[in-house]
N, C-alpha and C positions, 0 to 999 in steps of 0.2 A: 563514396566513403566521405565522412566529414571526420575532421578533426574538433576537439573538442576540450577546453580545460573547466571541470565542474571544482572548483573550490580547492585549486593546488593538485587535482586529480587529472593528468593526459588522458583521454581515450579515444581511440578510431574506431568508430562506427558506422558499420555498413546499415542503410537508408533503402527503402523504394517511395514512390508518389505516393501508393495507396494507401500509408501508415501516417500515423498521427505525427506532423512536425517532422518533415524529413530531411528540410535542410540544415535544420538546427536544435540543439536540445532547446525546448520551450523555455520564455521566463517561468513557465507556474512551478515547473519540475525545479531547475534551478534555485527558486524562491525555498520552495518546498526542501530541500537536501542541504539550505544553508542553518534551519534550523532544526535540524535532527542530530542529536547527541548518538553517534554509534558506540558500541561497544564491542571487543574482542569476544569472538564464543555467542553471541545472542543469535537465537532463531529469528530471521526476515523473511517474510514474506515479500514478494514486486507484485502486488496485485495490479491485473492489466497491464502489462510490460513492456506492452510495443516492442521495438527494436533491442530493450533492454538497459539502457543506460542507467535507469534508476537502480536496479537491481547488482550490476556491475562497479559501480563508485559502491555500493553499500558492502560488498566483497574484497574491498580494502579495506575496510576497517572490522567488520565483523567474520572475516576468512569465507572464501568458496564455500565452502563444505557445509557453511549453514546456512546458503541463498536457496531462496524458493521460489519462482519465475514463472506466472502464468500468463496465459493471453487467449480469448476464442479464436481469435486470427491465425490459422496455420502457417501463414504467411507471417507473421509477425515474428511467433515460435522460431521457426527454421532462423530467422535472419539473427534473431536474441541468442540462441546457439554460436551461428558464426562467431557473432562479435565477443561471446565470453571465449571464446577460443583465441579469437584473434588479440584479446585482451590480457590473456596466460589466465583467465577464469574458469577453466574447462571443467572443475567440481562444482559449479553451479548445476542444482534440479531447473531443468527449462521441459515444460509442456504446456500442449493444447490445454485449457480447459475453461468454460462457461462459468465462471465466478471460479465458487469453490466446487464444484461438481466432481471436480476429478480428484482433489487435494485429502491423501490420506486422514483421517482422525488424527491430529497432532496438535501441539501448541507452540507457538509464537512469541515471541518477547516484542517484535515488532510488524505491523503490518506498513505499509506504504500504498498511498494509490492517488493517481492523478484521474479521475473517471470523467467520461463524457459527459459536455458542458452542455451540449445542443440537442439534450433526448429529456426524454422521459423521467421520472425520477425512479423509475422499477430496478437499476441495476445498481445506483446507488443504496437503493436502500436494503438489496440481496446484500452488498458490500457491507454493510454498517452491520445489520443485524449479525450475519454469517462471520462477520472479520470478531465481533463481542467474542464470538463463542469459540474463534480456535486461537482466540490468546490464551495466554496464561496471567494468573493474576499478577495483577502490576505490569500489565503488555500495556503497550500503547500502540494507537491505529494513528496513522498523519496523513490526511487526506490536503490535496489542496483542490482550490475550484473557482467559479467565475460567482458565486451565488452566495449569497451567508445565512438568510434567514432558516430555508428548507433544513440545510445541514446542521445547522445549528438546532435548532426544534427537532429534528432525528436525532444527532449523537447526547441532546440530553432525556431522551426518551427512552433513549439504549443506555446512556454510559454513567446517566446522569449529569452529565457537563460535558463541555470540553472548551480548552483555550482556544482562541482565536485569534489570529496574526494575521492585518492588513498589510500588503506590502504589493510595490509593482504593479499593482489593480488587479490584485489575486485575495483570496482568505488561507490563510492556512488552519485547518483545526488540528486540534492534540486533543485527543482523547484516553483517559488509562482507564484500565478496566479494573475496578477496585472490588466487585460481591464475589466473596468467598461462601458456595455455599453452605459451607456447612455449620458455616454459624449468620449465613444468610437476613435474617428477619430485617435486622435492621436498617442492608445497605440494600436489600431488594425493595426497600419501600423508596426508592428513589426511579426507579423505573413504574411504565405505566401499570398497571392492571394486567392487561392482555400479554407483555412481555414479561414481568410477574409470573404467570404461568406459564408461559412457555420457556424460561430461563430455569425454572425449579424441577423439573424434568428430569 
């Protein structure tokens, strides 16, 4: 177990080896949750949750009961459970699942993700496109990461922009998701062609 203070927040958190950062919550996370504005009642998402920490500080400010906590790692899962228990967060949703694979049709006011820095760009970009679509308008996605150009050239090809915070040798992006579509034309011409179509759907 590590002890842990994220921004005035205690928490103990049970850790194994085989999980991302298990002696310590990471700078990127850290970096990442010193500039997100929570609010009381807003739907979050912990996309990718590892052990859970991100998701567990964001249930004091925005109550349990509207955390949403995934991970492909079953082992991750079980452990994210523990800790909102051990936490007194026990009305946190914690489940398995492959992005959003398993994550009912709903909408978000926030999503969160600190995604794998050393692969591929395939699951970020599952993240970015799929995270656009189960926001609600005016959601925001806060991703942090070791990279800027990639992310940056995705979330304005999805979102058409988003801020970017250098800090600790991390980026953090903020992305809102602003096309409404039902009066659409206008702000859907800020996305490409290809997502164009597939956003108007």
């Amino acid at each position: 177990m590590i002890d842990c203070n994220l921004n005035g927040i205690n928490l103990k958190m049970y850790t194994e080896g085989s999980l991302f950062s298990p002696n310590n919550i990471d700078t990127g996370t850290k970096t990442m949750l010193s500039k997100v504005e929570f609010q009381a009642g807003q739907k979050v998402l912990d996309l990718g949750c590892g052990y859970g920490a991100v998701g567990i500080y964001a249930a004091h400010f925005s109550g349990a009961e509207n955390i949403t906590m995934v991970d492909i790692n079953p082992s991750a899962v079980e452990l994210a459970r523990k800790n909102a228990l051990c936490n007194g967060m026990g009305d946190i949703k914690i489940f398995q699942s492959n992005g959003f694979e398993n994550i009912s049709k709903q909408e978000f006011d926030l999503i969160l993700s600190n995604p794998p820095y050393h692969a591929d760009f395939k699951v970020p970009k599952e993240f970015i496109e799929n995270g656009f679509r189960y926001l609600k308008d005016g959601g925001r996605m806060v991703m942090v990461t070791k990279r800027k150009k990639w992310y940056q050239n995705k979330l304005k090809s999805v979102f058409g922009g988003a801020a970017v915070i250098e800090e600790n040798g991390y980026y953090i992006f903020i992305s809102q998701k602003r096309i409404i579509h039902r009066t659409g034309i206008k702000d859907r011409k800020k996305l490409s062609k290809k997502l164009q179509h597939k956003y108007s759907r």
